[in-house]
Each structure stands twice: as structure tokens, then as C-alpha cells.
C-alpha positions in Angstrom: -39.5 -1.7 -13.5 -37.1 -4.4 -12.5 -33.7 -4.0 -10.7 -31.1 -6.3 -11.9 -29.0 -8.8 -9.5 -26.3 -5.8 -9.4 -28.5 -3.4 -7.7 -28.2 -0.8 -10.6 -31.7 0.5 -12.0 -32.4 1.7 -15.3 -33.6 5.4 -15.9 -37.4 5.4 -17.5 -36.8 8.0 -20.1 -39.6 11.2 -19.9 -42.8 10.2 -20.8 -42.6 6.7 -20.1 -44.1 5.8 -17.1 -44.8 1.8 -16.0 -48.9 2.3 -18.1 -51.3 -0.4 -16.8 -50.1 -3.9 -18.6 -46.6 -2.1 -20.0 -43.4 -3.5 -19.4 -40.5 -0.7 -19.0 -37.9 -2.7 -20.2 -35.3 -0.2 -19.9 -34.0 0.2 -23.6 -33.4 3.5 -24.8 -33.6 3.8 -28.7 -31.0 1.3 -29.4 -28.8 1.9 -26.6 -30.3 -1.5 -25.0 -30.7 -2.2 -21.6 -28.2 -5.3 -20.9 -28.3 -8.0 -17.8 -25.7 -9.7 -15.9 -24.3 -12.6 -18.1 -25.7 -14.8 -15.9 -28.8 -13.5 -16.1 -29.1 -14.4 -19.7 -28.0 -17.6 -19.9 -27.7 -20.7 -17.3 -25.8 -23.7 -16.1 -27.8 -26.0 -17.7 -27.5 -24.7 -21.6 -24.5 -24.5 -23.7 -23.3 -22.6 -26.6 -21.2 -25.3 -28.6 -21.9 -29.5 -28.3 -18.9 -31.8 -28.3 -18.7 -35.1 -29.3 -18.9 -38.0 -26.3 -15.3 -38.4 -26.0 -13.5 -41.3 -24.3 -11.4 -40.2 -21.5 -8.3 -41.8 -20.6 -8.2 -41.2 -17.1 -7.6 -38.1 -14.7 -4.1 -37.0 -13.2 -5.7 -34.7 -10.5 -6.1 -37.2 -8.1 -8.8 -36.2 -5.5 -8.7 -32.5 -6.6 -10.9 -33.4 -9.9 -14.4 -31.2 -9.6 -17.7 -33.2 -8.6 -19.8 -30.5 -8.9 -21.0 -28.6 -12.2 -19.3 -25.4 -12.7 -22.0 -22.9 -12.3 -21.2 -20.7 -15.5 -23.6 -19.9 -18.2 -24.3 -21.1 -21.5 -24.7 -18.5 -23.8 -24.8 -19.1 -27.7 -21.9 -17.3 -30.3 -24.3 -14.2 -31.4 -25.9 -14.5 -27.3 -22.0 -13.6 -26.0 -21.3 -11.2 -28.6 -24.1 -9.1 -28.1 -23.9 -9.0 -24.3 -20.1 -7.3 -24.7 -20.8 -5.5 -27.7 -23.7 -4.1 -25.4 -21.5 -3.4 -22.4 -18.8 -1.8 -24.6 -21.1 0.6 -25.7 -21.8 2.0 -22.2 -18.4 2.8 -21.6 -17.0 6.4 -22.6 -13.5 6.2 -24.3 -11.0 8.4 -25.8 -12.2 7.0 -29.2 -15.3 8.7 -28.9 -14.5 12.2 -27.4 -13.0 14.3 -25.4 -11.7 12.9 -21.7 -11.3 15.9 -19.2 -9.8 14.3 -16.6 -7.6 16.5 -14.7 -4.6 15.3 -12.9 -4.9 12.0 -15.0 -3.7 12.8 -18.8 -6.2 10.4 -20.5 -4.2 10.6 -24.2 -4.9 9.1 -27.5 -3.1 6.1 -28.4 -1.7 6.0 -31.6 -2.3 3.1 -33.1 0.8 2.9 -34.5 2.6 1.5 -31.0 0.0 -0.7 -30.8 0.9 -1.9 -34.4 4.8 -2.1 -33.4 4.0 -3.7 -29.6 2.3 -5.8 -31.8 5.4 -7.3 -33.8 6.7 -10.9 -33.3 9.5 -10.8 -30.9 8.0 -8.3 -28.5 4.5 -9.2 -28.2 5.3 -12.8 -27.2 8.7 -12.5 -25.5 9.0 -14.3 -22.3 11.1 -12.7 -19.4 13.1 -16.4 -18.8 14.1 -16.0 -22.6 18.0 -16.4 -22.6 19.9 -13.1 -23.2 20.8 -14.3 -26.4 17.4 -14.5 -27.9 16.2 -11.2 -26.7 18.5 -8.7 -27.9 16.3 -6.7 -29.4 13.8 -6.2 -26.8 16.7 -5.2 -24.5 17.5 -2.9 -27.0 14.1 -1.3 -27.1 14.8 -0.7 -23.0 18.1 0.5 -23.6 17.6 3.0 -26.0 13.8 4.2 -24.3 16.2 4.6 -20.9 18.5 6.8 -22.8 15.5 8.9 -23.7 13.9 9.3 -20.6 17.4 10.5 -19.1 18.4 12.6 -21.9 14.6 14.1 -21.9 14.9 14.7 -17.7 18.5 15.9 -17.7 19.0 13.1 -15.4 21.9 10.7 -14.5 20.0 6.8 -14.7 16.9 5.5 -15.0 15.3 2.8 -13.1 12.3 0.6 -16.0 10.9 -2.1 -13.7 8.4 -0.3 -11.9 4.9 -0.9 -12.5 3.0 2.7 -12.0 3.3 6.0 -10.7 2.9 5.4 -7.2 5.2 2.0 -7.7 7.7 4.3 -9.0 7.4 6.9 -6.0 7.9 4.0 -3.8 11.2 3.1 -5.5 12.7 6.7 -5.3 11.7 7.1 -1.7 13.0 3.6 -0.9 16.7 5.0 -3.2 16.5 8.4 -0.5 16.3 5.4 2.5 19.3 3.4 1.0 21.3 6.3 0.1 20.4 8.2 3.8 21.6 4.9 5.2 24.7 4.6 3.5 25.5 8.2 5.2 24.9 7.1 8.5 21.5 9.0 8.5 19.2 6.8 8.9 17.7 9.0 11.8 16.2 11.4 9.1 12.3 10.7 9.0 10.5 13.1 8.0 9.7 13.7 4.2 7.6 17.1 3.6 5.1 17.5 1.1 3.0 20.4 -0.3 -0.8 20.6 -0.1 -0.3 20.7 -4.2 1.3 17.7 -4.3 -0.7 14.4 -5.4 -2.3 11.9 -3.5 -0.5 9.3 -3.7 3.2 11.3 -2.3 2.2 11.2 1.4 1.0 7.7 1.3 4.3 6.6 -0.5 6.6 7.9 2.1 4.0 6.9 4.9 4.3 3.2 3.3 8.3 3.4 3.4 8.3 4.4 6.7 8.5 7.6 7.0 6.1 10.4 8.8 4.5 12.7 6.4 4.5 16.9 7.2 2.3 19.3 4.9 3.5 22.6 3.4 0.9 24.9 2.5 0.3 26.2 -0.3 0.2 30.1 -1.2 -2.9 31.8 -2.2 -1.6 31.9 -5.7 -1.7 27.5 -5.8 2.3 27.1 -5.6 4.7 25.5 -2.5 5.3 27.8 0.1 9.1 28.2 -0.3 9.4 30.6 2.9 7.3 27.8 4.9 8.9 24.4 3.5 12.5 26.3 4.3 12.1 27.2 7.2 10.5 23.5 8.1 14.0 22.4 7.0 16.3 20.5 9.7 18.4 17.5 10.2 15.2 15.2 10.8 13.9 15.6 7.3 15.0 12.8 4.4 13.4 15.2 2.0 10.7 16.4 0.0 8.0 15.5 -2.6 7.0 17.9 -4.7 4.7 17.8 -8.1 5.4 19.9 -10.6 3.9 20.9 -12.8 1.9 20.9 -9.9 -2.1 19.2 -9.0 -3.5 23.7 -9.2 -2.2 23.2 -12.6 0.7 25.4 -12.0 4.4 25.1 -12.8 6.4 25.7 -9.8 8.9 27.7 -10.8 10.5 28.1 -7.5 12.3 24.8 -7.6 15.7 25.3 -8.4 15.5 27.3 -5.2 13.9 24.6 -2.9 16.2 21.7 -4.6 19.1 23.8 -3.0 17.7 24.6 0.2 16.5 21.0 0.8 20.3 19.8 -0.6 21.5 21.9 1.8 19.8 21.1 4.4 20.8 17.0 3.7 18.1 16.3 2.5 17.0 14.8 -1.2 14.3 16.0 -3.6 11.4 13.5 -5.0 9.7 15.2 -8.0 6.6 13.6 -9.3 6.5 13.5 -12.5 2.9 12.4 -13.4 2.6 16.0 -15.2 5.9 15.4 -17.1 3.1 15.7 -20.6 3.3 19.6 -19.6 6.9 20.4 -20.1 8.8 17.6 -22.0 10.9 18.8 -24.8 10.8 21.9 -22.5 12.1 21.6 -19.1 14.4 19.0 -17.5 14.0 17.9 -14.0 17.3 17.5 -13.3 18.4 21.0 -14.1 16.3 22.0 -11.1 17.8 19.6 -8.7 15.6 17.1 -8.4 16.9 13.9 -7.6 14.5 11.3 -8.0 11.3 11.3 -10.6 9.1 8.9 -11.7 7.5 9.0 -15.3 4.0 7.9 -15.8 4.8 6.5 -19.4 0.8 6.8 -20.0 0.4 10.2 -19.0 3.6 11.0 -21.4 4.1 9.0 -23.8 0.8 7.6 -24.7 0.9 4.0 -23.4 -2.7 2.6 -22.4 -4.2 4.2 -18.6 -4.9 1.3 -17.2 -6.8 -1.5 -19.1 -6.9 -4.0 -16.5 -2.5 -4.8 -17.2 0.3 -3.6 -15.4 1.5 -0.2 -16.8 5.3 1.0 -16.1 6.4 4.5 -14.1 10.6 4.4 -14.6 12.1 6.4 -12.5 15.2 8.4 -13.2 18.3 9.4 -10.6 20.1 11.8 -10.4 24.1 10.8 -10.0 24.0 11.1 -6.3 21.1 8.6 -6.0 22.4 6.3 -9.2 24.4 3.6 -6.9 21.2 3.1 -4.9 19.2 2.8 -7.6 16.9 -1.1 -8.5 18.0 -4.0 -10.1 17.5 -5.2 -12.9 19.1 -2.5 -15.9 19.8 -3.0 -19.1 23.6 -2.4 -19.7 25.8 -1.9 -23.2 28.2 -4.8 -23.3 29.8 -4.1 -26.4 27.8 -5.0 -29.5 25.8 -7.2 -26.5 23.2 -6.0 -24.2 22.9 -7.9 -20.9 20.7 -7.5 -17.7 22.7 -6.4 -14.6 21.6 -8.6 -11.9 22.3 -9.6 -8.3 24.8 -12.0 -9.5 26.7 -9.8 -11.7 26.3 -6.7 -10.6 29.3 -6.6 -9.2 30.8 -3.4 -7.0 29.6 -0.9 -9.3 25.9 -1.4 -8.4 26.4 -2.9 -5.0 24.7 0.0 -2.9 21.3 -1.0 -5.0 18.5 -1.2 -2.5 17.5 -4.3 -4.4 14.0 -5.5 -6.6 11.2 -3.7 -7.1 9.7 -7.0 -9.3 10.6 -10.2 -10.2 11.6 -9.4 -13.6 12.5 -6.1 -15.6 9.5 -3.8 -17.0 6.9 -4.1 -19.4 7.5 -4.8 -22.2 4.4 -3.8 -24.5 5.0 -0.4 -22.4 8.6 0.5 -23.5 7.5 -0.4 -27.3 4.5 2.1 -27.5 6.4 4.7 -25.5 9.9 4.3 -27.5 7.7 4.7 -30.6 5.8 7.3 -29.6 9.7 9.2 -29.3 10.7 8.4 -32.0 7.6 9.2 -34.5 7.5 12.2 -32.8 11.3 13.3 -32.4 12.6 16.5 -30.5 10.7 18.9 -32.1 7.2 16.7 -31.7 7.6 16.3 -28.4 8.1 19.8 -27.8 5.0 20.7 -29.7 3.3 18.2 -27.4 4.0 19.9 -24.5 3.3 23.5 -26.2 -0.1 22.7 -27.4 -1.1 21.0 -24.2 -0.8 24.1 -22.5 -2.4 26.1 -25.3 -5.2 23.6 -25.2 -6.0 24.2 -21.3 -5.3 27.9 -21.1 -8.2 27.9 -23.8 -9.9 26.0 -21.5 -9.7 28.1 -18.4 -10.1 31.9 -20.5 -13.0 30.7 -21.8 -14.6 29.4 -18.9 -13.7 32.1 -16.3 -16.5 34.1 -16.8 -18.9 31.6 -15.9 -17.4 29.0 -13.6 -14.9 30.5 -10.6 -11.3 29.9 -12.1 -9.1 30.2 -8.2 -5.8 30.5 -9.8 -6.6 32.6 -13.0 -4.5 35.1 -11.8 -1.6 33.7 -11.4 -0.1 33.5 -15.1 -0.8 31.1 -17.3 -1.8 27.3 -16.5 0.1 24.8 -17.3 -1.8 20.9 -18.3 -5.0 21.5 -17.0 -7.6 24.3 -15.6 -9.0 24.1 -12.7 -12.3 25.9 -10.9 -14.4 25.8 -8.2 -17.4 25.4 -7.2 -18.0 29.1 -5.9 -21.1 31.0 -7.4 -23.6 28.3 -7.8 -27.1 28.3 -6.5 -27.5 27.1 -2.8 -27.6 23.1 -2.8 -25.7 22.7 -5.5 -22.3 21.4 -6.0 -19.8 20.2 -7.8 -21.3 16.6 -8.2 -24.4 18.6 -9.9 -22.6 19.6 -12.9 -20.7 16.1 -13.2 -23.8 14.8 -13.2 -25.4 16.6 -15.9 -22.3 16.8 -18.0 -22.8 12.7 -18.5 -26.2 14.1 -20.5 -24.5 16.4 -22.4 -22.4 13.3 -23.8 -18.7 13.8 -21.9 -16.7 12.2 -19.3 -16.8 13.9 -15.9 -13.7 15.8 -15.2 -11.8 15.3 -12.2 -14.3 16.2 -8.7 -13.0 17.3 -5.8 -9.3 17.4 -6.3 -7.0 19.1 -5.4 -8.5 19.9 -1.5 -7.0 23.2 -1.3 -10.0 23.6 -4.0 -13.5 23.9 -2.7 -15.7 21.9 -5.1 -13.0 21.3 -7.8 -13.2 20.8 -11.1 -9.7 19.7 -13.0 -9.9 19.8 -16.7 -7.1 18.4 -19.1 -7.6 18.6 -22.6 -3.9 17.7 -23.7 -2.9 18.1 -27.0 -5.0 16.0 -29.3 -8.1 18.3 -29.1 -8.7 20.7 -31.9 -10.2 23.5 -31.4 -14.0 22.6 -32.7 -13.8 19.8 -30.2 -12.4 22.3 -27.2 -15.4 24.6 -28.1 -18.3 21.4 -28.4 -17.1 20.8 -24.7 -17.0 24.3 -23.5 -20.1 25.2 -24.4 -21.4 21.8 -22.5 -19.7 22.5 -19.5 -21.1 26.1 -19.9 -24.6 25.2 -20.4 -24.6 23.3 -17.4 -22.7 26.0 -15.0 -25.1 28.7 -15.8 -28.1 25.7 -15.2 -26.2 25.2 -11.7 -25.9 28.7 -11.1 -29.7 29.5 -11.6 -30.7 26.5 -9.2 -32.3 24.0 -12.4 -33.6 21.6 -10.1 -33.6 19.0 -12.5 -29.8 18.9 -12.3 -30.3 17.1 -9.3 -31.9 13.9 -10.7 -28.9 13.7 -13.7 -28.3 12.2 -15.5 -31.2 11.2 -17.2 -30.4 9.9 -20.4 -27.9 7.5 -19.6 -28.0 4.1 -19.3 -28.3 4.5 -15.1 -29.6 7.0 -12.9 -27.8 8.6 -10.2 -26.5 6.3 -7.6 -26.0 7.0 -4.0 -22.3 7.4 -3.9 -22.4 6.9 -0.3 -23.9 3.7 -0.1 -22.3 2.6 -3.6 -18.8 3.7 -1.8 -19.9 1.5 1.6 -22.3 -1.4 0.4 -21.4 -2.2 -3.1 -22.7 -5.4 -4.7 -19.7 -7.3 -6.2 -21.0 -10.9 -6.1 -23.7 -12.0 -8.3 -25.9 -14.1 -6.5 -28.4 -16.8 -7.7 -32.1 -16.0 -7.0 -32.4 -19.6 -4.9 -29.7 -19.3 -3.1 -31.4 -15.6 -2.2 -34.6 -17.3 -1.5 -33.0 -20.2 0.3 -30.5 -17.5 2.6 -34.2 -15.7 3.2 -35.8 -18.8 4.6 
């Protein structure tokens, strides 16, 4: 059996051992075993001949390339096949269910990709003048007016890039507006074991020091801890809700008026907004700061390789300090408010957060996504995303350990642990063998107040066959895990690569393809 130059090594399917004089080639059925591109082709082929042509002289001066340029040559059907191939070994939303917890990983209509699509957004250049781009500023006026009338909110910041792009941007609106107070001395920003990830790190990054709040045993904040934590070195708080247990915190109002009282500000992530939209606003629950992962929400593309867009709205004490550039009515006009115009009713901004305003092919699919949808579609998002995952997590209980079944109903996504399985296996196990079983992982190890978690989140798009195909897979492979199946330890074994070591993967990954001479030649 050969290892490839990435160091990945192809499973021998059962039965089909290296015989005397047999090649294992590593095809399974016609799921075919696929090399590096430069593995198949070489520098010294091409695809395509041109014509000698007569050239007319170069204008890069000494900067023109003398030596070849070391890609492959690969014929038309030779490069198809190889991504075709690849494409096949991904796992997509288009094929099945994606139970990410935590992550929201939502079909895309393909009507927003139809309307990003249209002439006039698809290729609209930021340096456009203003006159020229009407429409496309109208698209991220009337999405802003949305996403504040869906929050309850006061403003909305667009430009920022992601999630954690948009928690920076609140935190850094708490800074300028703790500042402008003459409070700059406040450092301390508080946040729950159930937050995500990402809070601490943001408020870290802008300076600040990071305290936990624990969480109670039922997976919500710790109101009588975070209050009493209260004082006049703390900027504020960040809190998830719904939060990362799954759980709606309903204790908010509360906190947003002990933390207000206390001088401080609230930071609500919003990555779970999918849960309650068309059902809750923020900003009746004091918060003052959110950002919206328009992915998670409102069905723009996870990732993809582009930047995505988290806007962030205010409430009206935070407004003034809120990022440049907006989009602002002028009449029957829109125009961008910038650092030239802005003028003294935006002069307490805290500045850019990029060069230019948003993303454009974002703030189509999501304003689409509205408006197909309207109030009461939204609504039923939200309702049948929480259906969907309560499903998950009563059918499931019985089998897998379910930590916070008991207290009342989940909200996006069910979570269990890994509690009750055989000794030596672990969460990773199940993972594992849920990759033969034809699904997506779900989220591992996350939240940490969750020994050996599992997050699931079905959102709303899954019917009720498809809720029960992957129930029964997940169930198959619990009760496997919980009788000690040694083979779950080798999973999977039908996919296209065996089980790495994460470890090693995590600390020596190969990321550089490597010629076999310039091995040899390193060797000698």
C-alpha cells in the first residue's frame, strides 16, 4: 500500500489484504482513491499548446522569471476528474444532514444565490461612485433596518467580517464609550463558562482581562455569582444566549440591569440568534451590543474560503460609538457616512473596522432570505429549530447521557455526554464511527463544562424521516460504544482515510507538497 506525498493512507477495505503480486490501489467501488495534483501530472507536460508567439518585449525589468514554474500539466478531462474526485470526499449540506452544534450549518436557498447573482451586485466594486451604486446601498439600508427592527435594537454596525470580527467591534464600542465617561480604568469584562470560545479571547485581544462565571448545575449563568462579581473595575459582560448548553438564559433582563447598574455594559453574542428570531429581541433584555452571524441566521454561506459578515447592532447608549462606514437616508439618495462627512453626529465613532463597508454578496442572500420568508417565516424558523432539537435530545436520552434534560426544554441544539460508555471509549469513538454510518460528526468536546460532549443542531430544514435516519445512526453507534465494540476504535473504515492521529496531525501536519528529488536530494 502506498502513502501519498500528504502523509494520508488509504483504508484497505475488509477482505482485501496486499495478496502476493496485488496492488491495493486504494479505490473503493467507485469512490476512487485520488493523489495530489502534482502527483498526477508534471512540469514538463501541458494540457493545452499555443502557437510560437512573437513577443514584443518585457516591462518587468529584472523581476521577469528564469526559472520554469514548477506546476503541473494536466489535460481538460485529467483536471476535471481530480476535483470532481476531491468534491466527492467532502460531506455537504446538499447531501445530508450536518449536526454541528454551536455552528448552525443551514441550507442555502438557492434563491439568494440566484439574486447575489444579479448584475449590479455580483460585480459592484467598493470605489464605485455613490451615484452608481444606489441600489446596493439600498440593499444595506433596508437589511440594517431589519436586523434592528428584528433585535429591538437602536443601530446597526454591517462592515464586520465574522462573528468574532463582530465581538471585537462591540467590545472595542464598550472601550470608546467607557472612555468618553472618564472610565477608562474599568478592565475587567466577565464571562460565563457557557459562553463561546471566541468571547474571552475577544475581550483579551482588546485589552481587557478576562474573569469566568460559573455556570449552575442546570447549564445557565450564575446570576447570584456574576452579581456579586460586580464592581467599578468591570467594563461588562459577555454572555451567549441562547447559550453554548443549548439553553436560553432567561435570566437576562435581570443581569442587563445589575450589570447597567453597576456601570457597566452588556455584550450578547448572538451566534444562536437562528433560536429565537421572530421571537425574542435582544434589546428588550438590555443588551447593548450583539453581533449577528448572518450564516448561522439568515442562511448566507459558513465559510467557503470568502469573507462572511457578523453586523453588529447597538443599543442607543453605544450608537455614537459605533464604526464607520453606515449607510444613511439622504432623501430619495443614500450616501455612505464617512470620516469626512460624518460630521458631529457620529464623531464619538471609535473609527474602521475595514477598509470598505460589508459584503456585499452577504447582505443580498440574507436580505432575501427576510424577505421570502417575512415575519411569520422567520418565526416558524426559529419555532421549528427548536422542535427539531428537542426531538433530537427526547429521543436520544435514553441511550446517550443528556446533562441538561432536565432543565426544560432546549433551545437550537442538544447536547450529551459522554457518561455511560464502556471503559476506553470516548467521545472521539462515536465521531469516529458516525463518519461510517454516512454523517458529519457533531460538534466534540464543546462546551467544557461537558465531559465528552456531543452538540447536535438539526435547525429547521430537517424533516422528520431525516431526524429519525440520523437518530437511529447515532443510536446504533452509542449502544456499540456502550457495549465496548472494539472495532469502534479503528473507525472509520469505509471512508476514504483511516483514522489519523489527531495529536500528531494537530502538531506535525504536512502542508507543503514536496518533490520526491528534492526528498532524496535533502536525504543525501
Amino acid at each position: 500500500m502506498t502513502i501519498n506525498q500528504s502523509g494520508w493512507k488509504p483504508t484497505a477495505p475488509a477482505g482485501r489484504g496486499d495478496a502476493a503480486g496485488a496492488t491495493f490501489t486504494g479505490n473503493k467501488a467507485l469512490m476512487l482513491e485520488e493523489p495530489l495534483i502534482f502527483e498526477i501530472g508534471d512540469d514538463q507536460t501541458t494540457g493545452v499548446d499555443f502557437a510560437a508567439g512573437d513577443v514584443a518585449g518585457s516591462r518587468l525589468g529584472g523581476l521577469t522569471r528564469k526559472d520554469p514554474i514548477g506546476l503541473p500539466g494536466l489535460s481538460e478531462p485529467e483536471t476535471v476528474r481530480h476535483y470532481t474526485r476531491l468534491s466527492r470526499q467532502n460531506y455537504a449540506i446538499d447531501l445530508g444532514l450536518f449536526p454541528l452544534g454551536s455552528c448552525t450549518m443551514k441550507h442555502n436557498p438557492r434563491l439568494n444565490e440566484k439574486m447575489a447573482r444579479l448584475p449590479g451586485f455580483a460585480d459592484v466594486h467598493p470605489l464605485q461612485p455613490i451615484d452608481t451604486v444606489q441600489g446596493a446601498l439600498e440593499v444595506i439600508h433596508q437589511l440594517a433596518h431589519w436586523l434592528v427592527t428584528l433585535t429591538g435594537m437602536h443601530s446597526v454596525a454591517m462592515s464586520p467580517k465574522a462573528g468574532a470580527h463582530g465581538e471585537l467591534c462591540g467590545i472595542l464600542a464598550i472601550k470608546a464609550a467607557l472612555a468618553k465617561r472618564g472610565e477608562g480604568h474599568r478592565k475587567v469584562i466577565l464571562v460565563p463558562e457557557s459562553a463561546h470560545g471566541t468571547n474571552p479571547a475577544t475581550a483579551a485581544f482588546a485589552g481587557f482581562s478576562v474573569e469566568d462565571i460559573p455556570a449552575t448545575a442546570e447549564g445557565r449563568v450564575d446570576t447570584a455569582a456574576l452579581t456579586a462579581r460586580l464592581g467599578p473595575d468591570v467594563a461588562g459582560v459577555m454572555i451567549t444566549n441562547p447559550n453554548t448548553c443549548g439553553l436560553f438564559e432567561r435570566d437576562l433582563k435581570a443581569i442587563s440591569d445589575a450589570v447597567h447598574a453597576a456601570g457597566g455594559y452588556v455584550y450578547c453574542d448572538g451566534a444562536n440568534f437562528n433560536a429565537i428570531v421572530g421571537r425574542v429581541r435582544p434589546g428588550d433584555l438590555g443588551v447593548d451590543a450583539m453581533h449577528i452571524n448572518l450564516h448561522k441566521t439568515f442562511s448566507t454561506p459558513h465559510g467557503g474560503g470568502g469573507p462572511g459578515s457578523g453586523p453588529v447592532v447597538f443599543s442607543e447608549a453605544l450608537t455614537p460609538f459605533a464604526p464607520l462606514p453606515f449607510v444613511e437616508r439622504d432623501g430619495d439618495q443614500f450616501r455612505l457616512v464617512e470620516e469626512e462627512n460624518a460630521d458631529a453626529h457620529h464623531a464619538d465613532s471609535f473609527g474602521r473596522m475595514v477598509a470598505f463597508h460589508g459584503q456585499m454578496g452577504m447582505f443580498t442572500r440574507a436580505l432575501t432570505y427576510i424577505l421570502s420568508h417575512g415575519a411569520d417565516g422567520l418565526r416558524q424558523v426559529a419555532e421549528d429549530a427548536v422542535l427539531n432539537a428537542n426531538y433530537v435530545l427526547r429521543r436520544l436520552e435514553d441511550t446517550l447521557d443528556a446533562p441538561f434534560a432536565g432543565s426544560g426544554p432546549c433551545m437550537h441544539e442538544a447536547i450529551f455526554s459522554d457518561r455511560g460508555l464502556a471503559p476506553g471509549f470516548s467521545t472521539i469513538d462515536i465521531a469516529k464511527a458516525l463518519i461510517d454510518e454516512g454523517y458529519h460528526p457533531m460538534t466534540m468536546y464543546f462546551p467544557l463544562v461537558v465531559h465528552g460532549a456531543m452538540l447536535v443542531e438539526p435547525t429547521e430544514t430537517e424533516s422528520k424521516a431525516a431526524l429519525d435516519q440520523f437518530i437511529g445512526a447515532l443510536r446504533s453507534v452509542a449502544e456499540r460504544a456502550k457495549a465496548g465494540d472494539e472495532s469502534l476504535k479503528t473507525a472509520p473504515h469505509f471512508a476514504p482515510r483511516a483514522r489519523l492521529d489527531e495529536t500528531l496531525a494537530a502538531r506535525k501536519p504536512v502542508l507543503v507538497w514536496k518533490p520526491k528529488l528534492a526528498e532524496a536530494q535533502a536525504a543525501e
